[in-house]
PDB file of N, CA, C and O in Angstrom:
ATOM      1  N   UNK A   1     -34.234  47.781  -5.526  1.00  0.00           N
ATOM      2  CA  UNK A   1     -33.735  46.907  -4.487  1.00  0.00           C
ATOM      3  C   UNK A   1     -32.210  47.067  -4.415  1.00  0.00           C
ATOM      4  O   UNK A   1     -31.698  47.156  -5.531  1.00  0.00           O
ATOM      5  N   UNK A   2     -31.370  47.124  -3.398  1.00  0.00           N
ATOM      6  CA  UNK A   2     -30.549  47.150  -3.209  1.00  0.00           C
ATOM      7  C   UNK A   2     -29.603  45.961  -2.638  1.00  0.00           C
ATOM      8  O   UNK A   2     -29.752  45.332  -1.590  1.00  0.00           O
ATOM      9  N   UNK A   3     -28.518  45.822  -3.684  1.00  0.00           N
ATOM     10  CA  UNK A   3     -27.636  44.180  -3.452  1.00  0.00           C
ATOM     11  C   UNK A   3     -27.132  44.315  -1.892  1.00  0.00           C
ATOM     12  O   UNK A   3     -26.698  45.330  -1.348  1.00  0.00           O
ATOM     13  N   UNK A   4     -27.369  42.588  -1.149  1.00  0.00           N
ATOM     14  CA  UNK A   4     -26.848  42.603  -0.106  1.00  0.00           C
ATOM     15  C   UNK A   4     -25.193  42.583  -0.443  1.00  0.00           C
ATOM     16  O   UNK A   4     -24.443  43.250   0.269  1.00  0.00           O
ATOM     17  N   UNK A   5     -24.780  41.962  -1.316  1.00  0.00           N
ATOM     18  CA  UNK A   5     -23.312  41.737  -1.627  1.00  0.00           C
ATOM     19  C   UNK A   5     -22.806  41.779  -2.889  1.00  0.00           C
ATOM     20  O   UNK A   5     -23.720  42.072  -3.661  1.00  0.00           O
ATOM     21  N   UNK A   6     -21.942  41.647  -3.362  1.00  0.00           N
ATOM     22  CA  UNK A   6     -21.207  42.204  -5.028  1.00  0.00           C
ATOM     23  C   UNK A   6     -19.887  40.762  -5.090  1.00  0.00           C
ATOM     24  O   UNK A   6     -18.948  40.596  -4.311  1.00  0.00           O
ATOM     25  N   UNK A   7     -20.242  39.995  -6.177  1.00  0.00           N
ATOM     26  CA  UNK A   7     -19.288  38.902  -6.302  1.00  0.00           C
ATOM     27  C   UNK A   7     -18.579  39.551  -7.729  1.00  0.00           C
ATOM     28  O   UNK A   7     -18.994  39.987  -8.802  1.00  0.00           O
ATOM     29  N   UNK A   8     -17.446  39.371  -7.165  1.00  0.00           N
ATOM     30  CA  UNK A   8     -15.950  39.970  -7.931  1.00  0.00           C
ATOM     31  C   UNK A   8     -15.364  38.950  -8.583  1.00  0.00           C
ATOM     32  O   UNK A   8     -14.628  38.251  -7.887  1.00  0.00           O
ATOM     33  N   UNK A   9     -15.463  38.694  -9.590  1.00  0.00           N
ATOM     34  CA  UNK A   9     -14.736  37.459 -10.339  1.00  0.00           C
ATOM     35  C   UNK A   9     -13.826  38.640 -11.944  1.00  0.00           C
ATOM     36  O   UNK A   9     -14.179  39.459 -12.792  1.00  0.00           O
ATOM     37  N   UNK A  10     -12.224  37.748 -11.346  1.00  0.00           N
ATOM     38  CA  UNK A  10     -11.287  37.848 -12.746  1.00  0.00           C
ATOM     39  C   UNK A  10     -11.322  36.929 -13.455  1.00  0.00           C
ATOM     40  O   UNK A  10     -11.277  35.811 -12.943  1.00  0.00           O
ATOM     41  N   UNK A  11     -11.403  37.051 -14.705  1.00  0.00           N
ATOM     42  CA  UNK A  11     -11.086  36.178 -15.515  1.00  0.00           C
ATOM     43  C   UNK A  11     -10.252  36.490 -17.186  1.00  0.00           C
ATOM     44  O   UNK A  11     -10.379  37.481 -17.905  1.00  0.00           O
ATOM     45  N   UNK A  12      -9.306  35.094 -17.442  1.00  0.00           N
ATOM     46  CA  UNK A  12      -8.459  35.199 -18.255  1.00  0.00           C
ATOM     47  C   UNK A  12      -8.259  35.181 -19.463  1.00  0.00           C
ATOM     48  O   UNK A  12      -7.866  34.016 -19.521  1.00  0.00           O
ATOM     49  N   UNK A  13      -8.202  35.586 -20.646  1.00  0.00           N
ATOM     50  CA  UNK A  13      -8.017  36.116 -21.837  1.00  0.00           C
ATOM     51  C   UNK A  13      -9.245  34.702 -22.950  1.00  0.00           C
ATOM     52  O   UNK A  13      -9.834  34.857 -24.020  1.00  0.00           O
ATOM     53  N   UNK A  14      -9.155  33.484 -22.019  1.00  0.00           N
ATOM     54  CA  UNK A  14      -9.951  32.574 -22.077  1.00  0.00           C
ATOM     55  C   UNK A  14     -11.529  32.504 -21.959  1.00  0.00           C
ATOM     56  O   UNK A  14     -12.345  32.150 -22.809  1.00  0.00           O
ATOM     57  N   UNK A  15     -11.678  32.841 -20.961  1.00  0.00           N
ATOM     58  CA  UNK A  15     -13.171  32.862 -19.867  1.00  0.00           C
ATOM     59  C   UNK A  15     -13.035  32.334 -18.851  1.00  0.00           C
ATOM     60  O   UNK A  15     -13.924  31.991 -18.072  1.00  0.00           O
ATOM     61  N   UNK A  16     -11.627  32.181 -18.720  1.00  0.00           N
ATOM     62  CA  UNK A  16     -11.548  30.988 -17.688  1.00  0.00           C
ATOM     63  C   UNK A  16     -11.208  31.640 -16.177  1.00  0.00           C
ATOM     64  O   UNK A  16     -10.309  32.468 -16.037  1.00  0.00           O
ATOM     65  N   UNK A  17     -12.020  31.173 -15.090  1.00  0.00           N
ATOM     66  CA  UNK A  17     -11.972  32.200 -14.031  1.00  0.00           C
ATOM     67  C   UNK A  17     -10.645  32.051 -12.821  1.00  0.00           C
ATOM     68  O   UNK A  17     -10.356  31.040 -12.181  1.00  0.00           O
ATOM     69  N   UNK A  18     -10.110  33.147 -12.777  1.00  0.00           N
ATOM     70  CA  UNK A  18      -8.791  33.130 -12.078  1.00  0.00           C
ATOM     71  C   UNK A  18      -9.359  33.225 -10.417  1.00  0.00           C
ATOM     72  O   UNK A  18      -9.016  32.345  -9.628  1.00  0.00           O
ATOM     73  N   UNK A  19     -10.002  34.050 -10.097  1.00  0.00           N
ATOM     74  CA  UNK A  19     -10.133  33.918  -8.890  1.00  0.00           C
ATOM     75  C   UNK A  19     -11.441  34.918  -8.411  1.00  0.00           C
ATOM     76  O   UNK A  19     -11.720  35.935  -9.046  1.00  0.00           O
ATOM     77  N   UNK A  20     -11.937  34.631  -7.619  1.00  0.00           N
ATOM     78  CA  UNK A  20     -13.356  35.482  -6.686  1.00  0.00           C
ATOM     79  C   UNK A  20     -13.044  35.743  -5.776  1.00  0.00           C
ATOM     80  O   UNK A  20     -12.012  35.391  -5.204  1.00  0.00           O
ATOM     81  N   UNK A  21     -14.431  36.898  -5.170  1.00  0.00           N
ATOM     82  CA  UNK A  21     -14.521  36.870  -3.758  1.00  0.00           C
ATOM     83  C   UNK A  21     -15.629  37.591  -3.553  1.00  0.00           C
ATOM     84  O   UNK A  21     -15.909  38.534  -4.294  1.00  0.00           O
ATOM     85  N   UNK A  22     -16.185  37.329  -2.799  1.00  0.00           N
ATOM     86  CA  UNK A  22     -17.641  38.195  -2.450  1.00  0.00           C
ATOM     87  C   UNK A  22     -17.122  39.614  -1.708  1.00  0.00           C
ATOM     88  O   UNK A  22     -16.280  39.589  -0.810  1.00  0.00           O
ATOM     89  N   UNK A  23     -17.739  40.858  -2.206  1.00  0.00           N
ATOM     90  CA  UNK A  23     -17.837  42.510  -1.335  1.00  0.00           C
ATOM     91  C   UNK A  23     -19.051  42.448  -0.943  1.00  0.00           C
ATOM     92  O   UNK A  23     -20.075  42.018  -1.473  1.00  0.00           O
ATOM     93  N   UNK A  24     -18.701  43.200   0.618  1.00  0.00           N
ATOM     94  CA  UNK A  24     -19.985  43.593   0.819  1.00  0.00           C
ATOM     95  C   UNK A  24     -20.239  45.370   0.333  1.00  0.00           C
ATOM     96  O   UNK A  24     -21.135  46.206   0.453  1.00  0.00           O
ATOM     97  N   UNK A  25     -19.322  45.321  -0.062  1.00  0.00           N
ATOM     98  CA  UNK A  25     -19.665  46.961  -1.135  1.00  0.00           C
ATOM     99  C   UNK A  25     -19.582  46.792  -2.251  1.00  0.00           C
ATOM    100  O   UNK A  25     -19.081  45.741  -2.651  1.00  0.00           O
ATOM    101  N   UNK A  26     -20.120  47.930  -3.305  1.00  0.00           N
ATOM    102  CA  UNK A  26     -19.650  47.805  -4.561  1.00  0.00           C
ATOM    103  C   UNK A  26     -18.279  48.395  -4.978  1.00  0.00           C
ATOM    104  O   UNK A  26     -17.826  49.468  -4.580  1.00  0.00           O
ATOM    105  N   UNK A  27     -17.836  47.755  -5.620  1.00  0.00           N
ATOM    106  CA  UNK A  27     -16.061  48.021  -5.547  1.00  0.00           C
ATOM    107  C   UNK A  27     -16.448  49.327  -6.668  1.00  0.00           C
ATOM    108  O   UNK A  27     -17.134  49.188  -7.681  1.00  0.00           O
ATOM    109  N   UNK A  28     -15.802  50.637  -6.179  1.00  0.00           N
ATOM    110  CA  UNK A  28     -16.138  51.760  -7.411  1.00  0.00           C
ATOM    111  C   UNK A  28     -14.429  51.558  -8.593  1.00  0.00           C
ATOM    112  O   UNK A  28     -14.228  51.612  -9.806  1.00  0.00           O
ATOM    113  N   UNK A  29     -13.639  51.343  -7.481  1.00  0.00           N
ATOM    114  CA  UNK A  29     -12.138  51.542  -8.171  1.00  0.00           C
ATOM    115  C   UNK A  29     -11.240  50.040  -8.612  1.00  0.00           C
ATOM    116  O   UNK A  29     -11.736  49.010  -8.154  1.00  0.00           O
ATOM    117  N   UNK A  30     -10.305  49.923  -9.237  1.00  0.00           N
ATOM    118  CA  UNK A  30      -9.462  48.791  -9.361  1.00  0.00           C
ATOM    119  C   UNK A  30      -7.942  49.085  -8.695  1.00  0.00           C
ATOM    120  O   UNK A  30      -6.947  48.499  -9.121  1.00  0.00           O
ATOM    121  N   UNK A  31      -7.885  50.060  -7.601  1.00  0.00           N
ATOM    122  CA  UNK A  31      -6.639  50.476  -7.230  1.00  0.00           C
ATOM    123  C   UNK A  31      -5.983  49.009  -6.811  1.00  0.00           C
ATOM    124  O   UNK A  31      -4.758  48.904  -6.864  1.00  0.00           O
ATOM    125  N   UNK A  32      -6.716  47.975  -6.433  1.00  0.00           N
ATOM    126  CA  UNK A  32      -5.471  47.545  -5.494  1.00  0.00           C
ATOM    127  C   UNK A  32      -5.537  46.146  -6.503  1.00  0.00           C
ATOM    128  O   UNK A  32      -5.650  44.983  -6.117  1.00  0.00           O
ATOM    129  N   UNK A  33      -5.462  46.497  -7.506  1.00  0.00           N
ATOM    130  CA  UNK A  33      -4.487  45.472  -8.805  1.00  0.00           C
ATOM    131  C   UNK A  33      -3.345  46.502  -8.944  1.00  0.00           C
ATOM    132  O   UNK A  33      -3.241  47.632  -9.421  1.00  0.00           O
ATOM    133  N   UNK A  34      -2.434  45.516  -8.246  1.00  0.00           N
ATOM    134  CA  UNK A  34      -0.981  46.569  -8.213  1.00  0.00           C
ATOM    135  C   UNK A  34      -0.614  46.394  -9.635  1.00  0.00           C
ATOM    136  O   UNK A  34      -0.006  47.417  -9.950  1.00  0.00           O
ATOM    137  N   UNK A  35      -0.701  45.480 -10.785  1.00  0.00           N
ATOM    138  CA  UNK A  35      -0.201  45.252 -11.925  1.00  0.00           C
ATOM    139  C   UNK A  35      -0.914  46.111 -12.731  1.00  0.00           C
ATOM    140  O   UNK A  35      -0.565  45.866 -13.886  1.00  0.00           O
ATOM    141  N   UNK A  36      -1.918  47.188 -12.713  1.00  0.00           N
ATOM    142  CA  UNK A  36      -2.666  47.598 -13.770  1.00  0.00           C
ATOM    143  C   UNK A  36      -1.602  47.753 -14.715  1.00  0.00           C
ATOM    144  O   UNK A  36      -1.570  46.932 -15.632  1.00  0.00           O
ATOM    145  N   UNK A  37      -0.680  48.692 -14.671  1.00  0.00           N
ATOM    146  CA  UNK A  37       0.442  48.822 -15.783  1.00  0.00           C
ATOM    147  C   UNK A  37       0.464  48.027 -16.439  1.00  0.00           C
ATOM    148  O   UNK A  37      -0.317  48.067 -17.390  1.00  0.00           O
ATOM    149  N   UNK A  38       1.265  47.004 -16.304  1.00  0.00           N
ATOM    150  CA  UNK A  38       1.489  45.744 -16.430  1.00  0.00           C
ATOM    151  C   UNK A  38       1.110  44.451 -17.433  1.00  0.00           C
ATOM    152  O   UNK A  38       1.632  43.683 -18.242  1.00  0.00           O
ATOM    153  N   UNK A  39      -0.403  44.820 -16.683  1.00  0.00           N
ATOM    154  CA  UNK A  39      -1.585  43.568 -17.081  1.00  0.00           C
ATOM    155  C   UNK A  39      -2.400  44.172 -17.566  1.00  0.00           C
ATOM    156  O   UNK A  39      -2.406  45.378 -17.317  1.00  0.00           O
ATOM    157  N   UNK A  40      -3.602  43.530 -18.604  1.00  0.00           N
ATOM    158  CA  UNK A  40      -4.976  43.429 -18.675  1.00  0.00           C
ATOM    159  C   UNK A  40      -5.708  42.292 -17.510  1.00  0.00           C
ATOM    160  O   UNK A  40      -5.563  41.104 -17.223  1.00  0.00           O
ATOM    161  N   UNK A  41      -6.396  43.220 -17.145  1.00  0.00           N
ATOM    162  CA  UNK A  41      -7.406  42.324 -16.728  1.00  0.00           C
ATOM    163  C   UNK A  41      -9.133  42.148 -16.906  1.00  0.00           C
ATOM    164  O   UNK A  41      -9.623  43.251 -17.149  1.00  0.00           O
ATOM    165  N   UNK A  42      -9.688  41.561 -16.874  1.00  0.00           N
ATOM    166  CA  UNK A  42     -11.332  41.031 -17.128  1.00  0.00           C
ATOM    167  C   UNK A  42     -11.406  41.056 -15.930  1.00  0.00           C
ATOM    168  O   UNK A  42     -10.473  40.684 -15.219  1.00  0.00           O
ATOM    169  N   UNK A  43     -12.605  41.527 -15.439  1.00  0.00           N
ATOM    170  CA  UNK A  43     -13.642  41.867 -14.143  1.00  0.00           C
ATOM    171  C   UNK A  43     -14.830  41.991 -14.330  1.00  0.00           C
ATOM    172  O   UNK A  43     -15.433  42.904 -14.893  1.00  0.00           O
ATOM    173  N   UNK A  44     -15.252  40.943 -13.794  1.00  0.00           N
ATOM    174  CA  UNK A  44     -16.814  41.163 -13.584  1.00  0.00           C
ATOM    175  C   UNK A  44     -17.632  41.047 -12.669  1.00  0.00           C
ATOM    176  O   UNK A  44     -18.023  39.900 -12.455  1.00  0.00           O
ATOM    177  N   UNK A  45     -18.240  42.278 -11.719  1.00  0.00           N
ATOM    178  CA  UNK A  45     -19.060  42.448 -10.789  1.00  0.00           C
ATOM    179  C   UNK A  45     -20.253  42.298 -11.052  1.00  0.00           C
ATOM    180  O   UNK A  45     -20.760  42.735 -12.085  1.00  0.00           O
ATOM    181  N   UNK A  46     -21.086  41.449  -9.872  1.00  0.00           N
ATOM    182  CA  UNK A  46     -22.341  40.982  -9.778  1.00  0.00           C
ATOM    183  C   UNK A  46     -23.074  41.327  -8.783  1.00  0.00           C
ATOM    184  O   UNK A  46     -22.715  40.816  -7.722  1.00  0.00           O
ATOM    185  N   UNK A  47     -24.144  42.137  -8.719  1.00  0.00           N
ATOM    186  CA  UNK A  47     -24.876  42.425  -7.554  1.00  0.00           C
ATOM    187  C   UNK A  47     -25.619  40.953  -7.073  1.00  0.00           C
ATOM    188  O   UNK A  47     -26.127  40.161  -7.866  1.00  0.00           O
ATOM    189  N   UNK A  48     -25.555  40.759  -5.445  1.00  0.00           N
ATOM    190  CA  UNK A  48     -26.125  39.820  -5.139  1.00  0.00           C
ATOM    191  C   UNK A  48     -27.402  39.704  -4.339  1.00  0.00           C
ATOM    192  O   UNK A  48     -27.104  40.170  -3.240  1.00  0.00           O
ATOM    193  N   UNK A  49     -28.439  39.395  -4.317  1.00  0.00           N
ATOM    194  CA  UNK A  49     -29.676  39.862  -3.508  1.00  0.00           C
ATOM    195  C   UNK A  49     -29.946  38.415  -2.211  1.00  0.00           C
ATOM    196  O   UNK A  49     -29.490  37.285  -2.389  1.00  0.00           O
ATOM    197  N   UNK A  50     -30.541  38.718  -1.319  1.00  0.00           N
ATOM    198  CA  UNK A  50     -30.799  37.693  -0.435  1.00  0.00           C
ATOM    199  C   UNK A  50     -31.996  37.268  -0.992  1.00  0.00           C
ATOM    200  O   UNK A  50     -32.828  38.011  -1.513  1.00  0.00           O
ATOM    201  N   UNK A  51     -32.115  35.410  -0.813  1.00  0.00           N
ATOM    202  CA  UNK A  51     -33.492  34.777  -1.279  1.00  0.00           C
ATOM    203  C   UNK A  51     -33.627  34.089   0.305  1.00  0.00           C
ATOM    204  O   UNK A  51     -32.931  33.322   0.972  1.00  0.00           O
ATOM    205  N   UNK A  52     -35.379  35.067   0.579  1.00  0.00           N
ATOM    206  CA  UNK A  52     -35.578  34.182   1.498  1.00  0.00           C
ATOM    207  C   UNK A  52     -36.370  32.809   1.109  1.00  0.00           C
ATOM    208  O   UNK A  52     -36.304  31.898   1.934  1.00  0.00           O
ATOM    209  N   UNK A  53     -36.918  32.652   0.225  1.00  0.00           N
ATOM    210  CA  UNK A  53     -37.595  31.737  -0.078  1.00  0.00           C
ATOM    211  C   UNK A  53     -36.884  30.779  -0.198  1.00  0.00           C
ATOM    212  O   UNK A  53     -37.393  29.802  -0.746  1.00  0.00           O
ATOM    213  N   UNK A  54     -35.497  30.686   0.247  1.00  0.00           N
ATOM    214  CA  UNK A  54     -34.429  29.437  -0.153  1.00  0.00           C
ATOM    215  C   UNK A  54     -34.010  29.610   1.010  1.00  0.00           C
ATOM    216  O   UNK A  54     -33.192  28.710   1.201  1.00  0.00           O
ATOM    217  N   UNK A  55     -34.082  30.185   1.825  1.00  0.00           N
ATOM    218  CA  UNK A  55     -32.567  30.442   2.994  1.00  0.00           C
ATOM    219  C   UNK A  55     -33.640  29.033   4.219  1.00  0.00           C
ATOM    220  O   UNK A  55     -34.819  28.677   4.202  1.00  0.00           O
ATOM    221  N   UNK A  56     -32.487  28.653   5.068  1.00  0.00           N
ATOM    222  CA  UNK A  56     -32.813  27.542   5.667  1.00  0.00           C
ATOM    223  C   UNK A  56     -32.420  28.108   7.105  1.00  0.00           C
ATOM    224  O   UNK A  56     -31.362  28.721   7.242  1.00  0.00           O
ATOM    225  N   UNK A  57     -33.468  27.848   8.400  1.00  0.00           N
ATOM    226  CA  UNK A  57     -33.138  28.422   9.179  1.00  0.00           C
ATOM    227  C   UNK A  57     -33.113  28.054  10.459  1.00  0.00           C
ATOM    228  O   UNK A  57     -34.200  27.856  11.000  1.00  0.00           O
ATOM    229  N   UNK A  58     -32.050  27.902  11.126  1.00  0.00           N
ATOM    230  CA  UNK A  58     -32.422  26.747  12.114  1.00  0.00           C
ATOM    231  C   UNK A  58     -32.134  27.644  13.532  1.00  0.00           C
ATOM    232  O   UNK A  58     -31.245  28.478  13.703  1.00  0.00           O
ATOM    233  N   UNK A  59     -32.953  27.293  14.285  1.00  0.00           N
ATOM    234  CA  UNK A  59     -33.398  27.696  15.635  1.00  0.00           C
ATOM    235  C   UNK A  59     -33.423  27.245  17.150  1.00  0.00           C
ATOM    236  O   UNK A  59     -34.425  26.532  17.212  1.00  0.00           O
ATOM    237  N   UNK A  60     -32.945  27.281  18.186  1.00  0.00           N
ATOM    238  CA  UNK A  60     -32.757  26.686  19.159  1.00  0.00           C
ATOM    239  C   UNK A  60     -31.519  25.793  19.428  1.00  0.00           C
ATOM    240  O   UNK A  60     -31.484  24.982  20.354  1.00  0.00           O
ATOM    241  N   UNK A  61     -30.332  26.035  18.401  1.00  0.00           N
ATOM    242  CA  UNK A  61     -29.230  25.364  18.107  1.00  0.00           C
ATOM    243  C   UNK A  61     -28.626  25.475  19.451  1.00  0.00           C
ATOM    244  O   UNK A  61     -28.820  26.568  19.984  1.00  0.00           O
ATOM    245  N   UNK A  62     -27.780  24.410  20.294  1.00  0.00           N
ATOM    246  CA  UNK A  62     -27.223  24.168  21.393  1.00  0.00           C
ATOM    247  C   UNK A  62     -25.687  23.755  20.930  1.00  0.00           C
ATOM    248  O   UNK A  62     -24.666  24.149  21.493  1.00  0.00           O
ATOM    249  N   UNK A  63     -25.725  23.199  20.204  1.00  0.00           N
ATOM    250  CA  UNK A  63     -23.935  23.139  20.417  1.00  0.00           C
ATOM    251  C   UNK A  63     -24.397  23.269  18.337  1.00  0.00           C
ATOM    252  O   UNK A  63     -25.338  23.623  17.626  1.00  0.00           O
ATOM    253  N   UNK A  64     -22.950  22.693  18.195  1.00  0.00           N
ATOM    254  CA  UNK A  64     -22.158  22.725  16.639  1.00  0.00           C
ATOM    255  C   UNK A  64     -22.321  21.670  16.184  1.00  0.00           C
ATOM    256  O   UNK A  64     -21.676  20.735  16.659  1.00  0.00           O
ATOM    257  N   UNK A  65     -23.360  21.412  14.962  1.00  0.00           N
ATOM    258  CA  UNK A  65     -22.879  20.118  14.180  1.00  0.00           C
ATOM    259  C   UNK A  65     -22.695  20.257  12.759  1.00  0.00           C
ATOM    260  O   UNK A  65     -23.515  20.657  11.932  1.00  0.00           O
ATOM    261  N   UNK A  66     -21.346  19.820  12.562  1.00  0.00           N
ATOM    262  CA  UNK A  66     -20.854  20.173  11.614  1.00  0.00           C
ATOM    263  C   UNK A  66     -21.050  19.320  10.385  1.00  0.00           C
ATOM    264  O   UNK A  66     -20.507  19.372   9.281  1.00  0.00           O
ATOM    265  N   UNK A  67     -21.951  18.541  10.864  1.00  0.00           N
ATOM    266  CA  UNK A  67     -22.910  17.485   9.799  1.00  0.00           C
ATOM    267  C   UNK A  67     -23.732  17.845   8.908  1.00  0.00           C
ATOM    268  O   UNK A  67     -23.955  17.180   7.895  1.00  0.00           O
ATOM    269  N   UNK A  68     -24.440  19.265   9.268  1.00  0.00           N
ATOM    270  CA  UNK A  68     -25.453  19.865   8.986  1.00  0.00           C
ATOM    271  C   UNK A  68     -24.626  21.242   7.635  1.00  0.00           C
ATOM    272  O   UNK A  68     -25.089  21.577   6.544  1.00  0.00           O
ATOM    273  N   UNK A  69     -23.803  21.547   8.073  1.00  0.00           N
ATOM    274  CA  UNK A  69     -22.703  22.011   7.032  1.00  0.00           C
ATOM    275  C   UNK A  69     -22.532  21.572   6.159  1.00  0.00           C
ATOM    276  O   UNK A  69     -23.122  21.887   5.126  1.00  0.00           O
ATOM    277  N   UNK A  70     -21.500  20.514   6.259  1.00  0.00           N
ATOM    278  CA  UNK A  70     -21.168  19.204   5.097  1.00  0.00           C
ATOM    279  C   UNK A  70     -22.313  19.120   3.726  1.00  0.00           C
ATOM    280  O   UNK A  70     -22.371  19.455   2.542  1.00  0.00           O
ATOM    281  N   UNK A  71     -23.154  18.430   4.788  1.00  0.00           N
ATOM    282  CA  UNK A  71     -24.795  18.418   3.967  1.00  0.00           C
ATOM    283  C   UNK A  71     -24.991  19.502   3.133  1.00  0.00           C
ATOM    284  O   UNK A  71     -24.853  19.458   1.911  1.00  0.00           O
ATOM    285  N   UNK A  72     -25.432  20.845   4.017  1.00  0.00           N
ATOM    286  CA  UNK A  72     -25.540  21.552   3.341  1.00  0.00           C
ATOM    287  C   UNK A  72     -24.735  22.232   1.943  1.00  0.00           C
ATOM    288  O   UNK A  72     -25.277  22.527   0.878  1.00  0.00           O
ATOM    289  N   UNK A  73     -23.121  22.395   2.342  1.00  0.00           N
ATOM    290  CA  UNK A  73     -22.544  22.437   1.074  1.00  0.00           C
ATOM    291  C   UNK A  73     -22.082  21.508   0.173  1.00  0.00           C
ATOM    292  O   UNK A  73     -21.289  21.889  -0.687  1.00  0.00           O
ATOM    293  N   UNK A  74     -22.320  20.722   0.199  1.00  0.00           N
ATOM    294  CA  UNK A  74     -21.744  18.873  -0.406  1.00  0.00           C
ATOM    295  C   UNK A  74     -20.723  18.607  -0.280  1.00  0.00           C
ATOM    296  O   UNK A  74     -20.096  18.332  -1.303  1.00  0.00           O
ATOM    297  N   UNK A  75     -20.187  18.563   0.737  1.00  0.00           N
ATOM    298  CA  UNK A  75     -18.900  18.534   1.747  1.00  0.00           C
ATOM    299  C   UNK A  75     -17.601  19.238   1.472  1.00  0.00           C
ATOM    300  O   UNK A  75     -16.477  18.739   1.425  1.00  0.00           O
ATOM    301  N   UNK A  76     -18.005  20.630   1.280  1.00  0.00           N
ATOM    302  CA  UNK A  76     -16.725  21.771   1.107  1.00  0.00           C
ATOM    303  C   UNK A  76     -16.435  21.692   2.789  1.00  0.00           C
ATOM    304  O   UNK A  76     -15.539  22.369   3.293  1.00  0.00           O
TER     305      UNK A  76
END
């Protein structure tokens, strides 16, 4: 099976996570950490797969409610 997406998380000498971001590729290189010199860094890539058995899907939508968002992420 092949990942729909690749979540990129750094993290610090701790475990403690500095920052993410979802690829929709798999990152092959670390070129654009301009500090490699510099720094150590911790990286860890995660292949991500789609679940349909969870995905929620709504149909016939006419305008925007942004209620249904909220909800859904617990109000990010």
């Amino acid at each position: 099976m092949i990942p729909d997406a690749w979540l990129v998380e750094e993290l610090d000498s701790n475990g403690q996570l500095v920052w993410k971001m979802i690829a929709f590729f798999e990152p092959t290189e670390l070129s654009w950490f301009k500090d490699l010199k510099t720094q150590k860094h911790n990286v860890t890539i995660t292949p991500l797969y789609k679940n349909e058995k969870e995905s929620k899907h709504y149909d016939g939508i006419k305008k925007y409610d942004s209620k249904k968002l909220v909800e859904a992420n617990m109000g990010l």
